[in-house]
C-alpha positions as CSV (number, residue, x, y, z in Angstrom):
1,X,23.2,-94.1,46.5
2,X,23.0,-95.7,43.1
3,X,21.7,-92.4,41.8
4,X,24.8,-90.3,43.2
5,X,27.1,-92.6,41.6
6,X,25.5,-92.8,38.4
7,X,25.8,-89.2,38.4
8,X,29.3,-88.9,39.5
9,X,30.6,-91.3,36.5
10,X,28.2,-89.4,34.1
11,X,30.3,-86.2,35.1
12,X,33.6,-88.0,35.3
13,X,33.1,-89.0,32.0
14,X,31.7,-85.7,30.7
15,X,35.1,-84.4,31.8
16,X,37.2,-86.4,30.2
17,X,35.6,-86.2,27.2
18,X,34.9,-82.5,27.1
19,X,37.3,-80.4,24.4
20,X,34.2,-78.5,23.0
21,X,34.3,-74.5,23.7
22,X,31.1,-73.6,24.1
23,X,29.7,-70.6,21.8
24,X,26.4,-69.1,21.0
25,X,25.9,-69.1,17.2
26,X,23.5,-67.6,15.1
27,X,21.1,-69.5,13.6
28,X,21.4,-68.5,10.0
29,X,25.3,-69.5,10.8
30,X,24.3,-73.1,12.3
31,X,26.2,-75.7,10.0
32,X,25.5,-78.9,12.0
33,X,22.6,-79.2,14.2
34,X,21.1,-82.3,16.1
35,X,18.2,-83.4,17.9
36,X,17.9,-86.1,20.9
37,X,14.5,-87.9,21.0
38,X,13.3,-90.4,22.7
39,X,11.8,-92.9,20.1
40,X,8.1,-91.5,20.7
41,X,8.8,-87.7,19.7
42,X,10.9,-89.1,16.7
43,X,8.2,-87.6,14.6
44,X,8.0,-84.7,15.8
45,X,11.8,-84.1,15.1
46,X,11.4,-85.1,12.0
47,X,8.5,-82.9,10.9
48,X,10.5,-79.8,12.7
49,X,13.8,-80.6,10.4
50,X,11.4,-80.5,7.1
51,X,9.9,-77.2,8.4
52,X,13.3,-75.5,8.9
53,X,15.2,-76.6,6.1
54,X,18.4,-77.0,7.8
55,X,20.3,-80.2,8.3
56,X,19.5,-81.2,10.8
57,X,20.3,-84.8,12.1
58,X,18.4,-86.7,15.1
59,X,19.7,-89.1,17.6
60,X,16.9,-91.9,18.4
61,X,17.3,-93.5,22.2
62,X,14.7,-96.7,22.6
63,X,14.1,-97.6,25.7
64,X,14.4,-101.1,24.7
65,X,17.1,-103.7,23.9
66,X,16.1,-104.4,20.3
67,X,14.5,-101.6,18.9
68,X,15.8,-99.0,16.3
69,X,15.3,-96.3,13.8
70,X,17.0,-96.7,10.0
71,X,16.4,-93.2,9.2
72,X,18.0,-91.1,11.5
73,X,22.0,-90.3,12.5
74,X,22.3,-92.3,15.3
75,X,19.9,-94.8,16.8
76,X,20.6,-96.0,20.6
77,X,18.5,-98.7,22.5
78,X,19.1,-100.1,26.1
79,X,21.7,-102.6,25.3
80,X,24.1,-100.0,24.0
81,X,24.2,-98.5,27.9
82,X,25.7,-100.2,30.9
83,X,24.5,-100.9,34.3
84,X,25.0,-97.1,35.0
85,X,23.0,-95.8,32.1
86,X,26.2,-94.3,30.8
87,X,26.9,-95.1,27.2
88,X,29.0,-98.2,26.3
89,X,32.3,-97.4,24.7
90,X,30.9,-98.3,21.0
91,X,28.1,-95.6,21.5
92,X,30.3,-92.9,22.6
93,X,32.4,-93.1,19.8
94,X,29.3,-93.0,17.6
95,X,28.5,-89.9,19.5
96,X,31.7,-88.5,18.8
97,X,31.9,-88.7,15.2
98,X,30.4,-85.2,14.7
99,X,30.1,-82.0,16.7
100,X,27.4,-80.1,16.5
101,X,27.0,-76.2,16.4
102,X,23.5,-76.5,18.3
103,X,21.9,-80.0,20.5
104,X,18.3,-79.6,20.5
105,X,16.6,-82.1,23.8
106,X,13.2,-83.2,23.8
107,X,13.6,-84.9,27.2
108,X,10.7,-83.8,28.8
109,X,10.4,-87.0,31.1
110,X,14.1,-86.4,32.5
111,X,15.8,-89.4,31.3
112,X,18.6,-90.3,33.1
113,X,20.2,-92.4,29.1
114,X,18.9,-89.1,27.2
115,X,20.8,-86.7,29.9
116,X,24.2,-88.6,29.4
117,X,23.6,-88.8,25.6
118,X,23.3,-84.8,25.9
119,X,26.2,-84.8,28.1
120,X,28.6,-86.7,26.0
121,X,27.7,-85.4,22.5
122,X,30.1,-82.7,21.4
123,X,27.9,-79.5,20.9
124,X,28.9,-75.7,20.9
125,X,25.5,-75.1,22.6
126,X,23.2,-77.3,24.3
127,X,19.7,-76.6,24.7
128,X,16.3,-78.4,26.1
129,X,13.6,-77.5,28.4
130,X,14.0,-76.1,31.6
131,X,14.8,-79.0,34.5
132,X,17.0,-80.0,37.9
133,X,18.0,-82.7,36.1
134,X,19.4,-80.6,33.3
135,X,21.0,-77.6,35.1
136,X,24.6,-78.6,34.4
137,X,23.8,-79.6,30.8
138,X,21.7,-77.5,28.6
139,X,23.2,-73.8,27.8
140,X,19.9,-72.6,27.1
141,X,16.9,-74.1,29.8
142,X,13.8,-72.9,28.1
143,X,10.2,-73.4,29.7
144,X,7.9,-74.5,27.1
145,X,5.1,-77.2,27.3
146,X,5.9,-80.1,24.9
147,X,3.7,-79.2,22.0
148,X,5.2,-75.8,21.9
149,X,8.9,-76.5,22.5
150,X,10.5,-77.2,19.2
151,X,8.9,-73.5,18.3
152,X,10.3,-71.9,21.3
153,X,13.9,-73.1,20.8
154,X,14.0,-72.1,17.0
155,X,12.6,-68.5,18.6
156,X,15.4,-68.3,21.5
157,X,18.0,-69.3,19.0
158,X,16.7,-66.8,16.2
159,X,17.5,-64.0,19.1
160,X,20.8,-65.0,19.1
161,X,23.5,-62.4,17.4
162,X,27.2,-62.7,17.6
């Protein structure tokens, strides 16, 4: 039951929040771009942004209450969520300070903090790998292993044309 309901308010507040029209958009065209990590694939993200040489900024969730990352956009640990997981009002308007033209996830261990990060953050088009968890979420679900993903979503956004 705690599950459902943690749910429910994730979507409740997703809906609320929601003014972003979503929109595929070439990636030669991408302005703004982010990444969510967890804190272990932070350098991973941040080896991918110097290979593309986009902007691209990174979101950094800890699963900890004190840890966090200097470097990056945003930096989120376990005492910036409530009893729900859902972001505390601080975080979300953090989150809300920029929208994105793409959201890059590198949840592969189906986080239920790094789902509503994904949900709340204002994107045109969300993408990650390929989950239950993440049906309602990600525009683009692609099945990649971990090593290769960061590859495959530069590919499946490449293929994009307007």
């Amino acid at each position: 039951m705690f599950e459902w309901l943690k749910n429910y308010l994730l979507q409740q507040e997703i809906r609320s929040n929601s003014k972003i029209q979503k929109q595929f958009v070439e990636w030669e065209k991408v302005q703004s771009a982010v990444i969510l990590v967890g804190s272990g694939q932070y350098g991973t993200a941040k080896d991918f942004v110097k290979q593309t040489g986009k902007s691209i900024d990174i979101i950094v969730f800890h699963s900890d209450k004190i840890s966090e990352t200097k470097d990056c956009f945003l930096s989120f640990n376990k005492k910036d969520f409530n009893i729900f997981g859902l972001p505390k009002q601080e975080a979300i308007n953090k989150l809300r300070q920029k929208t994105f033209d793409v959201l890059i996830n590198l949840d592969f261990d189906n986080s239920g903090i790094l789902r509503a990060l994904t949900g709340l953050t204002p994107a045109k088009c969300k993408l990650g790998p390929e989950s239950v968890n993440y049906n309602d979420f990600f525009d683009i679900s692609i099945q990649s292993s971990q090593n290769d993903f960061l590859k495959q979503s530069l590919k499946y956004l490449m293929m994009i044309k307007s």
